[in-house]
C-alpha positions in Angstrom: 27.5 58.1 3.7 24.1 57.5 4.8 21.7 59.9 5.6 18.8 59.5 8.3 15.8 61.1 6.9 11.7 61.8 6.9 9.5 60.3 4.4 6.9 62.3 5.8 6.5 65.4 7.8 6.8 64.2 11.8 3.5 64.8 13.8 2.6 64.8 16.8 -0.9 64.0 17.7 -2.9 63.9 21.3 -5.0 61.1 22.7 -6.8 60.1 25.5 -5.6 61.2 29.0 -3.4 63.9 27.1 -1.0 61.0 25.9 1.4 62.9 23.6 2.5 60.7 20.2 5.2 61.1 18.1 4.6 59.9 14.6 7.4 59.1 12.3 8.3 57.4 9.4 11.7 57.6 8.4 14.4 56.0 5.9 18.5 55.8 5.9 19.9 55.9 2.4 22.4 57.6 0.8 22.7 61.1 -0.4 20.8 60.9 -3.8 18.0 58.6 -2.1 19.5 55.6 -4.9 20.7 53.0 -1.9 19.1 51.7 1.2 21.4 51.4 4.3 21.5 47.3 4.3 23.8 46.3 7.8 25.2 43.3 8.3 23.7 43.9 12.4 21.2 45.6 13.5 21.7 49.2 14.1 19.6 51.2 16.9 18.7 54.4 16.5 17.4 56.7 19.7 14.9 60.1 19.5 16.3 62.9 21.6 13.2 65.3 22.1 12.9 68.9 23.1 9.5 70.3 24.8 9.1 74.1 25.0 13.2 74.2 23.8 14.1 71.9 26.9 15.8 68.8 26.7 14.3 65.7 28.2 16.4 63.3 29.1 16.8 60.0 28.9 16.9 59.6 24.9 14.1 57.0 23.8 15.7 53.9 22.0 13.3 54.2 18.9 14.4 51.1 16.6 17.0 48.5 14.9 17.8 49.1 11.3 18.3 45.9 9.6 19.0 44.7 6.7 15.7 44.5 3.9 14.2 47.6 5.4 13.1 50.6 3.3 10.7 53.1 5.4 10.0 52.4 9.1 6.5 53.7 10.0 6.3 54.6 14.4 4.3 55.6 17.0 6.4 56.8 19.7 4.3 57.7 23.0 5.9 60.7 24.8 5.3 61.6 28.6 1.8 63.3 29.2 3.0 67.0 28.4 1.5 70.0 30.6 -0.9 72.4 29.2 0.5 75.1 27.4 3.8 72.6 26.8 4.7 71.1 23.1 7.2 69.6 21.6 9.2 71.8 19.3 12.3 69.5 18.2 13.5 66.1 17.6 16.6 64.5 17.0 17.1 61.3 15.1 20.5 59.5 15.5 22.6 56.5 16.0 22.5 55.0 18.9 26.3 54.6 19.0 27.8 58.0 19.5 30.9 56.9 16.9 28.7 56.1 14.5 26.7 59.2 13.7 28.1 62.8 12.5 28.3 64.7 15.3 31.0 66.9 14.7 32.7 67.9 10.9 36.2 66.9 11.6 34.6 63.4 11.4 34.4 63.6 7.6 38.2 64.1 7.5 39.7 61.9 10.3 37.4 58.9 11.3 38.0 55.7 8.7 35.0 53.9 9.9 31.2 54.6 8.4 29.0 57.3 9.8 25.0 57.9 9.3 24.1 61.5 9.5 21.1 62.4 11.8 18.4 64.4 11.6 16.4 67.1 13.2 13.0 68.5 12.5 9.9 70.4 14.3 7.1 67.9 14.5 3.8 69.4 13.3 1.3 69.9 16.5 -2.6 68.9 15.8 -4.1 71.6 13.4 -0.8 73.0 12.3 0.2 72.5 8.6 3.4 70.1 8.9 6.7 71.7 7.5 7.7 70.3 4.3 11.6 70.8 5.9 14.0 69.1 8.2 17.8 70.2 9.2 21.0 68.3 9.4 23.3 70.6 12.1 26.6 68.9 12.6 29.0 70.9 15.3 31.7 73.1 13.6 33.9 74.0 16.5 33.5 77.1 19.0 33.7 81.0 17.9 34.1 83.6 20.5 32.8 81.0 23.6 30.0 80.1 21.1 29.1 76.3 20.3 28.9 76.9 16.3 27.5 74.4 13.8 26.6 73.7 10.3 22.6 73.7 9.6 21.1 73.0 6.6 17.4 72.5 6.0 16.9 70.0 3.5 13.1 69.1 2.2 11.3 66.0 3.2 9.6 65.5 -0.6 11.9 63.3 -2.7 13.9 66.0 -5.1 17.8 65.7 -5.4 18.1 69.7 -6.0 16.7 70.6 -2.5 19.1 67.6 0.1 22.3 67.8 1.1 25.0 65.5 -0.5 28.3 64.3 0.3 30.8 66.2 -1.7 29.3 69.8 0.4 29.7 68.2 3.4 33.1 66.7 3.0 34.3 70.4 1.8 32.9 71.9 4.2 34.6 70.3 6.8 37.8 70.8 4.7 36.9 74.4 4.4 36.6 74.8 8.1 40.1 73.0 8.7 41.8 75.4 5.7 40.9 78.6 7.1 41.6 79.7 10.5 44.7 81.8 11.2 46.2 79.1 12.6 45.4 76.6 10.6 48.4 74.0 10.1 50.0 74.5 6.7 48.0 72.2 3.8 50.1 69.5 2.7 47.9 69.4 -0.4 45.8 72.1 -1.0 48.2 75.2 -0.1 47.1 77.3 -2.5 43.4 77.0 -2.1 44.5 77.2 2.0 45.4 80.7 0.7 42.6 81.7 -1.4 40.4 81.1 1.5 42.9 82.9 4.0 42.4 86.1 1.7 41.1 89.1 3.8 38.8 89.8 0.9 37.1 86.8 -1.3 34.4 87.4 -3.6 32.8 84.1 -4.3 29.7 82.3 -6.5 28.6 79.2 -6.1 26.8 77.4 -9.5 24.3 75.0 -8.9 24.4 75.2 -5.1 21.2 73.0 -4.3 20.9 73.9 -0.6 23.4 75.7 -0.2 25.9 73.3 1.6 28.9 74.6 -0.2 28.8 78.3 -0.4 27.2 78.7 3.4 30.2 76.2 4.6 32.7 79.0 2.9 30.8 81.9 4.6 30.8 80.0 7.7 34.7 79.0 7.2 35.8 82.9 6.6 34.1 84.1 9.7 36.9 82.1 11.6 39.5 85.2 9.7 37.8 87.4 12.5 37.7 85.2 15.3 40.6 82.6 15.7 43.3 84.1 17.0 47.1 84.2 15.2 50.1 82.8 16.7 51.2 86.2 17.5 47.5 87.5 19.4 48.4 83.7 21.6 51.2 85.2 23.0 50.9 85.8 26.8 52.3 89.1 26.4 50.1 90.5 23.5 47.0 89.1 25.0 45.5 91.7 26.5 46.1 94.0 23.3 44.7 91.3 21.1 41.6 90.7 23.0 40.8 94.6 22.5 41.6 94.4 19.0 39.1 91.5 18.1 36.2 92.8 19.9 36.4 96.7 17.6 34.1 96.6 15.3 34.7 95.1 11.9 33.1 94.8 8.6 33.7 91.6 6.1 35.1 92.1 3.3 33.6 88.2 1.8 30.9 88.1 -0.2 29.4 84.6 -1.5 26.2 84.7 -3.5 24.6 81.1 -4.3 22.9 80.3 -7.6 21.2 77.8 -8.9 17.6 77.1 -11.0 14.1 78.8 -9.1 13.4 75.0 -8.0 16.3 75.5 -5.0 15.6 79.1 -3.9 13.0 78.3 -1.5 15.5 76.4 0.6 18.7 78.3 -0.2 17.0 80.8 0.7 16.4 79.3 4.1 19.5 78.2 4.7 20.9 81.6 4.2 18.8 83.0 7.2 19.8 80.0 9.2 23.8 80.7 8.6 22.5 84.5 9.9 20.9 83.6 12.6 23.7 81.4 13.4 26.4 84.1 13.0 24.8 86.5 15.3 27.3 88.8 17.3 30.0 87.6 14.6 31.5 89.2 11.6 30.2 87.6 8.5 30.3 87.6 5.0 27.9 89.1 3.0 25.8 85.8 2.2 22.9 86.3 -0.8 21.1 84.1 -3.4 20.1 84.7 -6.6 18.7 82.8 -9.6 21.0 82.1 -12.5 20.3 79.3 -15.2 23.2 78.0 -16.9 22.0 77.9 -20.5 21.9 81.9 -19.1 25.3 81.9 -17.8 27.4 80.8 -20.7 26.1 83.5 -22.7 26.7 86.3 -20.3 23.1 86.6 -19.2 23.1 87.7 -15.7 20.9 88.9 -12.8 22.0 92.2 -11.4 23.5 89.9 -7.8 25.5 88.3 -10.2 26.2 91.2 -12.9 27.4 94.2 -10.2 30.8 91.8 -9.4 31.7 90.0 -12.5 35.3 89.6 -11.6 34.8 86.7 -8.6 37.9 85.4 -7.0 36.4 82.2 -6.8 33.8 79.7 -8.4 32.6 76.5 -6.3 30.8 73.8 -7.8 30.1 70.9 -6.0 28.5 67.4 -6.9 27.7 69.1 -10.4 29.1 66.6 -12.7 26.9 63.8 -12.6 24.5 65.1 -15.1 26.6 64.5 -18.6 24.1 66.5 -20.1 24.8 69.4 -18.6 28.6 69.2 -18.5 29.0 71.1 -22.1 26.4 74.0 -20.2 28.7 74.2 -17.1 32.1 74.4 -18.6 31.2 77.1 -21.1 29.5 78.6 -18.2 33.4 78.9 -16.8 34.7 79.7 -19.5 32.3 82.7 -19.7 33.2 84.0 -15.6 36.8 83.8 -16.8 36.0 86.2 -20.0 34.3 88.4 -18.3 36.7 88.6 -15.6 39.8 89.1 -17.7 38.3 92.0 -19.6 37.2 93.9 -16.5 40.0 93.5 -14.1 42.9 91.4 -16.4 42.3 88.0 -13.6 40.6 84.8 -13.9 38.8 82.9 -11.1 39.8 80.0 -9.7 37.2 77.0 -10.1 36.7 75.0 -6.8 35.3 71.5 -7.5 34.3 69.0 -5.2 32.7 65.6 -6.7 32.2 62.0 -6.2 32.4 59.8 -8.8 29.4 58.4 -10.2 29.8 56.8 -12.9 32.0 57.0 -16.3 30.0 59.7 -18.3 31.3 62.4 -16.0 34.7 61.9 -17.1 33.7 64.3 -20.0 33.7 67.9 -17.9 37.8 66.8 -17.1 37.8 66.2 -21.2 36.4 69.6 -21.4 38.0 71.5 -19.3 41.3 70.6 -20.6 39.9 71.3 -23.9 38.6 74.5 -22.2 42.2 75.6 -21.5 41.9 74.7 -17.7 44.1 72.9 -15.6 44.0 70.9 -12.2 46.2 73.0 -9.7 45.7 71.1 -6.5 43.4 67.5 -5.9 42.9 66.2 -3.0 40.8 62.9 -2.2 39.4 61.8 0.9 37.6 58.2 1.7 34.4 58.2 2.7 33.5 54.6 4.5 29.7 53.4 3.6 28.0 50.6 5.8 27.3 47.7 3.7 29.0 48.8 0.9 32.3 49.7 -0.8 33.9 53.1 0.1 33.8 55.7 -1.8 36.0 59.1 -2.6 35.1 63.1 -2.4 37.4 64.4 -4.8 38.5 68.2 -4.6 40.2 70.2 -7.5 41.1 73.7 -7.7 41.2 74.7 -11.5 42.9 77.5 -13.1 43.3 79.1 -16.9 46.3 78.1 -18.5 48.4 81.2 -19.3 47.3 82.7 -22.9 43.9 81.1 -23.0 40.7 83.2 -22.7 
């Protein structure tokens, strides 16, 4: 896929007569930043703008990508704006509505390319600009509420702190797997019924912004909301209903890890996926520091330390770094020790990946090595504009029986 993003923090600066401008300069490349979006037509791209949280209306065509661009550099002149009135969002996207993620059952059902928008808070004159924009893609609707998937990503160019494809693909996996009346998995049923569990404790490694682990918290609130075949039945509906709005507590908790470079911004995301859950019942959601070179020899902070025995690991796009690869499987193999001895069960590893390039084929070396084994894969295509299509791959590993 290809990713609409800031090169700079978005400002918006006032001239003479109170003319309000928007100042952008933006990019579309793929997820690690390593390939321009390069169209065989031009594609337009429209700003949608909010001013004092109010959509104005009509969108603003805003330009034509073509083919040989790299960073687009615009002055976009807004209507004269009241005093007192600002504008406090903007929405960059596709002019054609099939092109752009809108909603996450795109990633599993459309065959033709998409370019992900993006959303930020323009700086207002005097204000230090935010160093963070969000990608929010619609999720589906909880309890009569519009839910979606936000993740803040930073504008400054570090692959640790963006979102990338594999998270996104899951997640919209994750959100199809888990409702109570979810259609039966044709090819991940049993990691359908991990996540259908009434009580998951899960860790993420190296979870970057936290696309992954906040799509699982955000998947398991559906457990509390969705209704089962038996609550749709005309006759139960009014016992149901009174049922699902008790009180409950979530038995899920997720804690994200990763190096201190990602916390600012895992952090944030975390508050976001609270913010967004408001008035639902959701997993416990926390983040905590945890270096690998730490993890494979036990070391652990005390988020980390007071579980031990997780139901679950998820990785996701963690293998392209052959470096590393050694690090991260003895890091599993660690979990799994440390689990067996405390409660006599292993985790389940959760992997999601695209294929990079040839060194990665060393963590599957390892892993058989390791003792583990693929239980489940699943691929799914993801169409690029311009370019070949590529495949999210998702494995669900598992011990073999008499390894440790």
């Amino acid at each position: 896929m290809h990713y609409i993003r800031f090169v700079r923090p978005p400002t918006v600066t006032i001239r003479d007569r109170g003319k309000t401008v928007l100042r952008l300069a933006l990019t579309i490349a793929t997820d690690l930043g390593d390939a321009y979006l390069c169209p065989e037509a031009p594609i337009p791209l429209t700003l949608t703008y909010w001013v004092n949280d109010q959509l104005q209306k009509p969108s603003l065509p805003l330009l034509k990508w073509t083919a040989g661009m790299r960073v687009c550099k615009l002055d976009v002149p807004l209507k004269v704006l009241a005093r007192g009135s600002y504008v406090t969002k903007i929405f960059v996207s596709p002019a054609e509505p099939n092109l752009g993620l809108m909603h996450m059952q795109q990633l599993l059902t459309q065959k033709t390319p998409m370019i992900v928008p993006v959303v930020a808070t323009p700086a207002l004159p005097g204000v230090e600009p935010k160093l963070f924009t969000n990608r929010q893609v619609l999720l589906g609707d909880m309890q009569n509420k519009r839910v979606f998937l936000a993740i803040s990503e930073e504008i400054q160019d570090s692959i640790a702190r963006r979102v990338w494809d594999s998270g996104m693909v899951t997640a919209a996996l994750l959100f199809e797997l888990a409702p109570h009346n979810a259609r039966p998995s044709k090819f991940l049923p049993l990691t359908q019924e991990l996540v259908r569990a009434d009580a998951l404790s899960v860790l993420e490694l190296g979870c970057g912004v936290g696309t992954l682990g906040i799509s699982m918290a955000t998947a398991l609130v559906q457990r509390h909301v969705t209704p089962t075949p038996a609550e749709a039945d005309v006759e139960h509906a009014e016992a149901s209903t009174e049922a699902r709005s008790s009180p409950e507590t979530s038995r899920h908790r997720i804690v994200l890890t990763d190096l201190p470079d990602a916390e600012e911004v895992a952090q944030q995301n975390i508050e976001l996926f609270n913010t967004a859950m408001s008035g639902l019942v959701a997993p416990t959601v926390a983040y905590e520091n945890l270096d690998w070179f730490d993890c494979k020899e036990g070391v652990f902070g005390p988020l980390v330390s007071s579980k031990q025995n997780w139901d679950l690991v998820i990785i996701s796009d963690c293998t392209y770094n052959a470096d590393v690869i050694p690090v991260l499987v003895a890091s599993l193999d660690k979990l799994h020790y440390i689990a067996m001895q405390k409660s006599g069960k292993g985790p389940h590893i959760l992997l999601s990946t695209k294929f990079r390039h040839d060194s990665e084929t060393v963590f599957w070396d390892q892993m058989e090595m390791a003792g583990w084994e693929v239980r489940e894969k699943a691929e799914f295509p993801v169409a690029n504009i311009g370019a070949a299509a590529e495949q999210i791959e998702v494995y669900l590993f598992s011990k073999k029986a008499g390894t440790n």
